[in-house]
N, C-alpha and C positions, 0 to 999 in steps of 0.2 A: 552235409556241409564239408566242402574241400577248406580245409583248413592248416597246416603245417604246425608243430609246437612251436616256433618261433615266431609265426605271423598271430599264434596263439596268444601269446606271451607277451606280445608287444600290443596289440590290441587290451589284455587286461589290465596293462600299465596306462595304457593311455585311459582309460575308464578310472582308473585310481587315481589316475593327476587330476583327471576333471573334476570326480567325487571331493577330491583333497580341497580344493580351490574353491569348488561350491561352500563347501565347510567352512574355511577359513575367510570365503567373505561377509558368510553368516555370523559369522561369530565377530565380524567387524564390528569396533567401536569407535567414535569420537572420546578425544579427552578432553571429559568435563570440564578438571581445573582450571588445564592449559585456557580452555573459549570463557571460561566466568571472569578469569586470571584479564587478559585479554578484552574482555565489554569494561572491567573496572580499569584499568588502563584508558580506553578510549575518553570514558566518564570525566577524564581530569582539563579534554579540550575542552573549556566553555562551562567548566562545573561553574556556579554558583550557589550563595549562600545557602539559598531553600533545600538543595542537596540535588539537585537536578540537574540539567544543562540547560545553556543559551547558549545552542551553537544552530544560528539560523543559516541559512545556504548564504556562498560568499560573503563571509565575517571572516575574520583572523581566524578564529576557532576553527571554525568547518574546514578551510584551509591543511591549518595541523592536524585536524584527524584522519582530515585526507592522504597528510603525508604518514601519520602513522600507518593510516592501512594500507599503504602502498609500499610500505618496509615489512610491514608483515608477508604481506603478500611475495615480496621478493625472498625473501626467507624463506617462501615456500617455491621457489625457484619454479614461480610462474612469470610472463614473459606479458609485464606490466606496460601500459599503454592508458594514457588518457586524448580520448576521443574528441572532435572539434567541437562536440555539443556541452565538452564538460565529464563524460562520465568516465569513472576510474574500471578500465576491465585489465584483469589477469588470465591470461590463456593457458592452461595447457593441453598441451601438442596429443592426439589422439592417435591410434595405430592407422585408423583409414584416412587420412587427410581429405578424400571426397564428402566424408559426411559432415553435414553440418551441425556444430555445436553444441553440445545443451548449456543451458545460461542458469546458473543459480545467483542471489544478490538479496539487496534491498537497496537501504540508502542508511546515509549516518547522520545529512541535517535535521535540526529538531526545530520543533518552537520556540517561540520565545519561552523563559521558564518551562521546557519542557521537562522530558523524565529522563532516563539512561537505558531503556529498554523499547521503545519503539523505532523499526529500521536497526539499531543496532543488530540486536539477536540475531535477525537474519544475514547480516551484512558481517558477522564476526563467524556465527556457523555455518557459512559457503567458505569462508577461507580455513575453517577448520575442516573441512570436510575435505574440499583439496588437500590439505598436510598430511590426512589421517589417508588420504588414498596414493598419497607418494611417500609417505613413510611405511605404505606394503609393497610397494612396487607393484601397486595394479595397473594393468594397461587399459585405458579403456579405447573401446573402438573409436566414440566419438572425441573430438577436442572438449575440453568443458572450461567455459567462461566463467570466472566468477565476476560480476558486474556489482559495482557502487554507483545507483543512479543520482544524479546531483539535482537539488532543492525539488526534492519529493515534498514536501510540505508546503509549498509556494504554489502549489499548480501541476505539480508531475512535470516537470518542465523535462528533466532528463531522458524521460523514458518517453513522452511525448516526442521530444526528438529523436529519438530512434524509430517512433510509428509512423513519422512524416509530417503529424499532426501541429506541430509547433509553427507559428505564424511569424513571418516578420516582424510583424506589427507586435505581437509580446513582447519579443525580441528587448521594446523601449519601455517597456513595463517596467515602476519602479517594486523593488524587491525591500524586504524587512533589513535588508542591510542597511536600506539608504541605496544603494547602487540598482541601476539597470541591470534587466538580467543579460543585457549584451553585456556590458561591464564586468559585471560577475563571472561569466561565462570567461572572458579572458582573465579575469584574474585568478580561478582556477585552473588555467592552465589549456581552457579552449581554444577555438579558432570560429566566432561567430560568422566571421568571411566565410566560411567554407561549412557550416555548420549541416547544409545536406549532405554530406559525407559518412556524418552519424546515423543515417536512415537505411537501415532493413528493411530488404523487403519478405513477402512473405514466402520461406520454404528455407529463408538464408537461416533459422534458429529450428533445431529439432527439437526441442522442448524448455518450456522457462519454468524453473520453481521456487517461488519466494517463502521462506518461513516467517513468520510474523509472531507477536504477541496479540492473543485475541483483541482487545483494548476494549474486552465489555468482562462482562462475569459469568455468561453462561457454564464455560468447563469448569471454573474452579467453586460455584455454586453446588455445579451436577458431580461433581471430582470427575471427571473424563482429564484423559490425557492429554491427548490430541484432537484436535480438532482441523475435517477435515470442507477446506472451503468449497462448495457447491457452486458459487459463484460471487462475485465483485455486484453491488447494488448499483444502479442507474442514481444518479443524481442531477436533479433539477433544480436552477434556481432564477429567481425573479426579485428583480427589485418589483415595489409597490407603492405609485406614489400617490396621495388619499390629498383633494384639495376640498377646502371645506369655506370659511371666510373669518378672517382674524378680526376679534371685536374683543371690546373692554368686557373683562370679566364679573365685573359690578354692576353693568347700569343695562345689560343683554340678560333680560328674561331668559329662564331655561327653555319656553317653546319657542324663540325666536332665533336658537344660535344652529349655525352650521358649524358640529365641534367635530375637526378631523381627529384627534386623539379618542373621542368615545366611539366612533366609526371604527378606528384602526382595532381599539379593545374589542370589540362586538367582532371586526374580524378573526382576529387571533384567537377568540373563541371559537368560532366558525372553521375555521381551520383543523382545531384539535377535535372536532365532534365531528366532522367529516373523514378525517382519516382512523380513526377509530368507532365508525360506524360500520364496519365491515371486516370482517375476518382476515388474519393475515399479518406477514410485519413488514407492512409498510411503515414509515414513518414521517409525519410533517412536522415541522419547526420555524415560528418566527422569531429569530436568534438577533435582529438586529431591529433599534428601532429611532427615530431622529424627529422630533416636532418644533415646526417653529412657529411662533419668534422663540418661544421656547422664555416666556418670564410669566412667573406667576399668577399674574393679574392680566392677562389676555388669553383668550378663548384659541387656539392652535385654530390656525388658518390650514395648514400644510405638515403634511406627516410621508414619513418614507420610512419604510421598513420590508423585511427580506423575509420570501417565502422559501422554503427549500422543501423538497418532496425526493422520498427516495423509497427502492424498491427492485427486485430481482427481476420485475416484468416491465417493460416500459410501457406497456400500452395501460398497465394499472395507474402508471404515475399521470397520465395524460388525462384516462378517468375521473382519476382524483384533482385534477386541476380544472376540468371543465365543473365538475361540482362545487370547485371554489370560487371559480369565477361567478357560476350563477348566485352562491350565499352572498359575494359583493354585490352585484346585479342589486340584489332585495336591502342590501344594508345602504348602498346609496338611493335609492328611490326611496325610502322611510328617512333618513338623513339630510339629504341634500348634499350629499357629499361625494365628488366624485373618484371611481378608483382609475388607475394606468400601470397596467403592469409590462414589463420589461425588462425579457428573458436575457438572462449574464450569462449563464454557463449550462453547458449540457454534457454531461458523461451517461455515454449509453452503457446498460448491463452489460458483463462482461462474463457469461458464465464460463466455468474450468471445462478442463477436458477429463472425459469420462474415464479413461486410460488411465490418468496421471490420476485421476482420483482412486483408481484401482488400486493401482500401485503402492498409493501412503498407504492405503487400508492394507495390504498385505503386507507393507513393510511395518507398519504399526505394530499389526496380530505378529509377525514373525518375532517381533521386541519382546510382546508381554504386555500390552499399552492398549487400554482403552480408547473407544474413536467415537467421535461425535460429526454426521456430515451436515452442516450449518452455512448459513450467509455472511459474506461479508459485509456491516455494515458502514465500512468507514473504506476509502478509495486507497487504489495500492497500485505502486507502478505496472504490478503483473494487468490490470486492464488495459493498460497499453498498447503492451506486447500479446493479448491475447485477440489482436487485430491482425498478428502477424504468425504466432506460431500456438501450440498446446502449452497451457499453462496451468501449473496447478498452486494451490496453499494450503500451506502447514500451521495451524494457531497454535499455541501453547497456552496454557492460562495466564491470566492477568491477578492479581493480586486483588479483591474488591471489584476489579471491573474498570479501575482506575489507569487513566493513560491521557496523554499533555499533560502530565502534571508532574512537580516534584519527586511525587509519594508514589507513581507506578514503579511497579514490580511485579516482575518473575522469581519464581524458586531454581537457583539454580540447577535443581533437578531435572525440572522441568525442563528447563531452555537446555541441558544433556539429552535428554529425551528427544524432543523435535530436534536437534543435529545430527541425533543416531537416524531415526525416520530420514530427515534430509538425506543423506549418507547411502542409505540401500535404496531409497526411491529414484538418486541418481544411476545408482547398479544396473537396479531392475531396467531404467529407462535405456542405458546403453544398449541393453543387453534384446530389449524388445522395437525399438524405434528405429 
């Protein structure tokens, strides 16, 4: 080897600085207090008495938390922007300006009496994770967005309008506010005129990663740390409307009545004996139910009630729907009761990318952090955008399992835990993407 001691010497140091910097990104951490500090701060838009929030998308509430995360974000001297469709992103600027983005986020509207942990955590450790990466003076290659999608609980409306998927015609949809989400959409500060403006296309995001709270019990049942999402569930759903023949409930023998309400029970059975006649975690749910004339002393002529089917495979959920079609088939021919079903909503699976699932798992192990690769079974803006670009998720435990509610909770350890993950899975991805 032609070598000189100074090209010697110069090449070792350069080997030291890389070494040094590999070290020092490993030993990178988020501060916990500063991101707990920070979600109990947000907690105060829209808190109520149960100890929760009601901060639903365009309310007053959602509003101010908006504005508060957009003064944190500035504080972190990201280069803050809300988007035509509504959503709040923070840029910073990347060393290769050709490369596209990575997007980290969630969302910060809740349900009605929701909790102070769901879409938060993720939505307070992206902007922590940005601070913790400009208060080293890391460069990264890529720009990284931190994204606040707006009324994720309404329908994924924000993140839908970034995949193109958002319709006009929603557009007039009224929203838990009382407002249209055209309405809503300008009153936080969008531009529904121009709201294709908010649409990515695909190759424009080099990778999107949402942390979440599981919002079941699996990790904090099994104690796992992290939990790493496999993939977003397909969700199906069907109104069902059951007509039978409203008759006096006194003077209508039992073998003479057409009863839409014993039809609909007899479904609802049929429904739960069907998806759990089969291995696997799918799941079905009749969550809503309505009979009229709906008075005591008449035989329900007319029942409407909601099927939902959900699952990692779509062609399972389709399976399991033509098996529930055929159990009505046999409940209205023994009844006289006829069924009509009429499909509302379709989200197709959205599985992660294998890469970014790589990545948590070695950012996890690299922590000291247990890892669990699991489904999601409840819908998260990353399905969205996993129309458009590589997406991954990060669960942290849930408290009981419990979420929409008051009483959900993370251990702040925990929600430190998944921002550190968060935090090197970003690294990793600059670094390999």
């Amino acid at each position: 080897m032609n070598m000189n001691r100074r090209e010697f010497n110069l090449s070792l140091l350069a080997a030291m600085g890389t070494s040094a910097i590999a070290r020092s990104q490993t030993s990178l951490r988020a501060n916990g207090k500063r991101l707990n500090d920070h979600l109990s701060a947000l907690a105060e838009f829209g808190k109520n008495p149960q100890g929760g929030v009601s901060r639903v998308a365009y309310s007053d509430a959602d509003r101010e938390g908006r504005e508060f995360a957009m003064r944190l974000m500035r504080e972190v001297r990201l280069d803050v922007k809300i988007d035509t469709a509504g959503n709040i992103i923070g840029k910073r600027a990347g060393s290769q300006p050709n490369l596209p983005p990575i997007m980290i986020g969630s969302h910060i509207d809740s349900v009605p009496e929701g909790g102070n942990y769901d879409g938060n955590v993720g939505s307070m450790s992206a902007i922590e994770v940005a601070q913790t990466v400009a208060e080293n003076n890391i460069a990264t290659r890529h720009s990284v967005e931190v994204i606040i999608f707006q009324n994720e609980e309404g329908g994924l409306i924000g993140s839908r309008a970034v995949s193109g998927e958002l319709t006009e015609k929603e557009l007039d949809l009224v929203s838990r506010s009382g407002k249209t989400i055209r309405d809503g959409i300008k009153f936080i500060g969008g531009d529904p005129a121009r709201i294709s403006e908010a649409r990515r296309r695909r190759g424009e995001i080099a990778a999107y990663v949402e942390l979440h709270i599981e919002q079941g019990a699996i990790l904090a049942t099994e104690k796992i740390d992290i939990g790493i999402v496999e993939g977003i569930v397909g969700i199906n759903w069907w109104d069902v409307t059951l007509e039978g023949f409203a008759n006096h409930a006194g003077t209508t023998p039992m073998n003479q009545r057409r009863d839409a309400m014993l039809a609909a029970a007899k479904f609802t059975e049929a429904v739960n004996r069907v998806v759990t006649s089969i291995p696997g975690r799918q799941v079905g749910t009749v969550g809503r139910i309505q009979a009229w004339p709906g008075a005591p002393n008449v035989i329900p002529g007319k029942v409407v009630l909601s099927l939902e089917l959900r699952d990692l495979d779509g062609a399972k959920i389709q399976m399991l729907y033509g098996r529930i079609r055929a159990e009505a088939d046999e409940i209205a021919k023994a009844s006289g009761v006829s069924f009509d079903f009429k499909e509302i909503n379709v989200n197709t699976p959205a599985p992660t990318d294998e890469r970014v699932r790589r990545m948590i798992a070695e950012s996890a192990k690299e922590l000291g952090l247990t890892t669990k690769l699991m489904p999601s079974g409840a819908g998260h803006d990353a399905q969205d955008i996993a129309r458009l670009a590589p997406v991954g998720m990060i669960f942290v435990p849930s408290a009981g399992g419990i979420s929409h509610s008051p009483k959900e909770f993370s251990r702040p350890e925990d929600i430190t835990n998944g921002a550190n993950v968060l935090l090197h899975t970003l690294l990793k991805l600059d670094k390999q993407i």
